[in-house]
N, C-alpha and C positions, 0 to 999 in steps of 0.2 A: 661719727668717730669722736671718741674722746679725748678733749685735746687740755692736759693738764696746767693749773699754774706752775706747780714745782714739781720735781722729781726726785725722791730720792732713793739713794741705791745703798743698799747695805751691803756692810764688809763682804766682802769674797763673792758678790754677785755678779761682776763684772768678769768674772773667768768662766762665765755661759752666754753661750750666742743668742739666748734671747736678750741676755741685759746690753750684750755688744750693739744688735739691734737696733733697741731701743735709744743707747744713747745716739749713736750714729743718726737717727733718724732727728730728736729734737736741740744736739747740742749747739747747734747753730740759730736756734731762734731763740735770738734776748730777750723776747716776753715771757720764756721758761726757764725758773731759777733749777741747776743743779745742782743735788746737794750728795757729797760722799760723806758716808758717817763711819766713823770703826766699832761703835757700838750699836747695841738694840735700843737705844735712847730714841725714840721718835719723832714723839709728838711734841721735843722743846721746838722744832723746827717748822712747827707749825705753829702760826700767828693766832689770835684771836682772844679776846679784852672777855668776851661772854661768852654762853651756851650756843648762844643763837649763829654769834661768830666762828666760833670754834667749829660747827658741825660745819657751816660752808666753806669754811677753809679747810676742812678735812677732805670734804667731797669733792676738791678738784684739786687733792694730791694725791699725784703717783708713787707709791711705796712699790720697787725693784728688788725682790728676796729670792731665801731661797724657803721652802716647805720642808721643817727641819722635824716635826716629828711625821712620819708615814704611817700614825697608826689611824686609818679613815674609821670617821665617826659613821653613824649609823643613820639612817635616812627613812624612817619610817613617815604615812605609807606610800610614798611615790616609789623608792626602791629601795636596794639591801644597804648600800654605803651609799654617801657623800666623796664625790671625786674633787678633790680640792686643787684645783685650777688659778682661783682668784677670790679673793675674800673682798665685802664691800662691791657699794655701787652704787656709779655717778649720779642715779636720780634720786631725788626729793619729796617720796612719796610721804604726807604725814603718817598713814597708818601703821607703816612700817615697822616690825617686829627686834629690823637690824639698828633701830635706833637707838636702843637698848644696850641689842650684843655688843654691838662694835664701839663702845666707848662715846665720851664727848668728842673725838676729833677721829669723825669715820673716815679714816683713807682707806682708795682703792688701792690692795695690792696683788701681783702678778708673783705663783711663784714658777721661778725661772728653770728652776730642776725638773720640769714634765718630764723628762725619763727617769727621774727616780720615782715619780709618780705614777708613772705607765709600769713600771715592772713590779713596781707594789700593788697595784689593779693586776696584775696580773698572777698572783700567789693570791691575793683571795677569791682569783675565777678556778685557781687549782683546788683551792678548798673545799670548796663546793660541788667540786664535778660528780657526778653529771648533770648537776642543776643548773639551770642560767643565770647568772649574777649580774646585778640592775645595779648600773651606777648614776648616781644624778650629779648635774655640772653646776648646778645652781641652787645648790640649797643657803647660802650667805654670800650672795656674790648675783650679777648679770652680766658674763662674761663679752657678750656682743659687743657694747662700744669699745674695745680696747683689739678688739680679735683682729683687727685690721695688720698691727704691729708686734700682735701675742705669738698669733697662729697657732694658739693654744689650742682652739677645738677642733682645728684642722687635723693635728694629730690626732688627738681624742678620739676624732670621727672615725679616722682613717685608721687607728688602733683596734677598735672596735670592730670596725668591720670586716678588720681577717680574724675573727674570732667568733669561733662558731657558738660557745656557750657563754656567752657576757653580750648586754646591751648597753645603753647610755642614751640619758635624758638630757634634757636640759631646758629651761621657760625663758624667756626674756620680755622685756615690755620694748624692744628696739628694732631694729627693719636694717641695720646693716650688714644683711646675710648672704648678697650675693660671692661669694668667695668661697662659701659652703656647698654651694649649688652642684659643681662638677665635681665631687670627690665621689671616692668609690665605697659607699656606707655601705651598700646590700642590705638596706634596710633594717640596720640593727644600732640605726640613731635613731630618738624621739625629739622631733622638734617644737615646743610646745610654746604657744603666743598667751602671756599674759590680756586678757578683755575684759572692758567694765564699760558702763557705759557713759556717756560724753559729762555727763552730770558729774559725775566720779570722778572721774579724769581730769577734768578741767577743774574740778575742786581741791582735788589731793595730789595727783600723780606730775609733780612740777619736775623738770627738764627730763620728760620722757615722749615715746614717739606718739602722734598721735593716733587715733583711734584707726583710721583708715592708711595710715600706713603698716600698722601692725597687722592688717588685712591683705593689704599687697602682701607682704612678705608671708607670709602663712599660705599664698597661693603660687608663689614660687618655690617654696620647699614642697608642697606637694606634689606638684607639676615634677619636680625634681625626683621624685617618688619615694621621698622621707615619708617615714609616721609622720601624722602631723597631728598637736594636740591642742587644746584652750583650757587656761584657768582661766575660770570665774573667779574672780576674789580681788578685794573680799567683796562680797555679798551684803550691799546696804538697802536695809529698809524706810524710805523717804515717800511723801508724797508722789503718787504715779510711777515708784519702783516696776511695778509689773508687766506695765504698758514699755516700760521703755527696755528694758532687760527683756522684753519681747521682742522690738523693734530689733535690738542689738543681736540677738541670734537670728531674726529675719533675714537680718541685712548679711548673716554672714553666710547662713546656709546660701541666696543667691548668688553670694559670689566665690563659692568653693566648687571645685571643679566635681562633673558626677561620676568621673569614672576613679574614683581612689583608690589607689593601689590597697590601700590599709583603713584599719576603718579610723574615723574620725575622734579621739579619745575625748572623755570632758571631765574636768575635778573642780569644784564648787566646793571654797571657800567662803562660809558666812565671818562678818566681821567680829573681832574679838578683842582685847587690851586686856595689858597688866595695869596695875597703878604707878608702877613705876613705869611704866611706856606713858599710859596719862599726864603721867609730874614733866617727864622730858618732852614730851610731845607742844606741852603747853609753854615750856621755854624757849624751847626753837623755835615754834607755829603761836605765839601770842595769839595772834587773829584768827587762830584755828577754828572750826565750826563742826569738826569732828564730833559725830554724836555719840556721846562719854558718860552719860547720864546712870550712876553705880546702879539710883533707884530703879531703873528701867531695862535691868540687865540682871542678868543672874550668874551667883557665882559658883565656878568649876574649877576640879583641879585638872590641869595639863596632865600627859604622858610625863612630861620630866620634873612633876612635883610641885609646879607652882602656880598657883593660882590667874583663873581669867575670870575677867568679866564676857560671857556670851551672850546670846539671843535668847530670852523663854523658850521651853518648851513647844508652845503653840508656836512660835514664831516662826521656829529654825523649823516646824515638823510644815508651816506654809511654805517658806522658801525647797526646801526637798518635794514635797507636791508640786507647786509650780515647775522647776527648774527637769522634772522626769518630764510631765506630761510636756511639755515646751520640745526636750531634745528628742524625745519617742517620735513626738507625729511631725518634728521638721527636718531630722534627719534620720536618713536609711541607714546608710552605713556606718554608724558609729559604737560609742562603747562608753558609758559611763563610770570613771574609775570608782569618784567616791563622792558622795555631798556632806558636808558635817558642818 
């Protein structure tokens, strides 16, 4: 669970029971500043002399709103929209995309209107009928450490699953799920575990769960008889990459259960940067070892018009040959969404 330095609540947040909630739960512990603001002014409230300051002072404050425009962004290709639940998130991954999006002072925030959100998801499942409309929870955001006091995806879950033509995704790199476990999805949530291997992780992915507990919890949502899914990503190429991104699906197919209700999904993320994710990355992470090297990377342009740095050709067409043959001959039941 994520337990914030400050809090703050923006104007008219506090005439919803999640923000009532919330304070009730931390106004009593003086090591949590709370702060009420009457404007959208934010980030003066949040301290820090540098870059490097600013972003971990951002990352362990709590922003209390409400989601005031409802027109959902578009979510390509894990699903058709973006469900906006929570923006931001507590961990400290350097490769991170949101390090970017989300400004010099990334606060986590909660938006507290989910029923104006639920009934907005719900006029674009009428849109679409008789198609099924795929919402993802986590496209700028990893909803789980906060869900304890959110019950954000509680609803979510439990929205979705009296509905016969709408689904809902959602990834996290965190293992705080039991609360999820007995609700009544009907299998029309995807629960999906952020994995990479220990190398990665212990390099990059700072105050996130670790490797084997993200594995427990992946075998209790299934058990639970959610979809259950894995990103790869992103997908580094290092000395003994293959060997151990071996081991790391080894170790997971033995300890996934074999009778899966669903088959097992997988989407493989090779690793990617902008220059401006480079320039900030190396403000915040000085000591970064991120490999950034422009010469050794080739450049594409993104779906939204702006350029990356990727993996060669040869490279990214190694990683998609390894990462089929790997998920073909060690699992049976699964489904490969996508490798790119």
């Amino acid at each position: 669970m994520f337990i914030p330095k400050r809090i703050i609540f923006e104007k008219d947040s506090l005439q919803y029971e999640m923000a009532k909630d919330i304070l009730a739960k931390f106004k009593d512990n003086t090591k949590i500043e709370i702060i009420n603001v009457t404007s959208n002014k934010l980030k003066q409230h949040i301290p820090g002399d540098d870059l490097s300051a600013q972003y971990r002072e951002g990352k362990r404050t709590l922003v209390v709103g409400t989601k005031k425009s409802l027109k959902f962004q578009s979510c390509k290709p894990s699903a058709h929209y973006q469900l906006p639940l929570v923006s931001g998130c507590i961990g400290q991954c350097e490769y991170c995309y949101l390090n970017t999006k989300l400004g010099d002072k990334p606060f986590v925030k909660v938006h507290v209107n989910i029923d104006d959100i639920l009934n907005q998801g719900q006029k674009y499942i009428a849109e679409r009928l008789p198609d099924i409309t795929i919402f993802e929870g986590a496209a700028t955001s990893d909803p789980v450490p906060i869900e304890p006091y959110t019950h954000s995806l509680k609803k979510a879950i439990e929205f979705f699953g009296s509905r016969k033509n709408a689904r809902f995704r959602f990834v996290t790199k965190y293992n705080d799920i039991d609360s999820l476990l007995n609700l009544e999805h009907n299998g029309h949530t995807e629960i999906r575990f952020s994995i990479n291997t220990s190398y990665v992780i212990d390099q990059y992915e700072h105050f996130t769960a670790s490797w084997d507990k993200r594995i427990e919890a992946s075998i209790k949502v299934a058990e639970a008889g959610y979809p259950t899914g894995f990103l790869v990503a992103p997908v580094f190429i290092y000395p003994n990459w293959q060997n151990e991104y071996h081991d790391l699906l080894l170790q997971l197919r033995r300890k996934l259960p074999n009778n899966l209700k669903f088959p097992v999904t997988f989407e493989v993320i090779s690793h990617r940067y902008t220059t401006i994710a480079k320039n900030r990355i190396l403000n915040i992470f000085p000591n970064s070892n991120l490999p950034m090297n422009d010469e050794e990377r080739k450049f594409k342009y993104g779906q939204f018009g702006y350029g990356k740095y990727v993996y060669p050709n040869e490279s990214i067409n190694n990683i998609k040959q390894f990462f089929i043959k790997e998920i073909e001959e060690l699992f049976s039941n699964k489904e490969i969404k996508y490798i790119i």
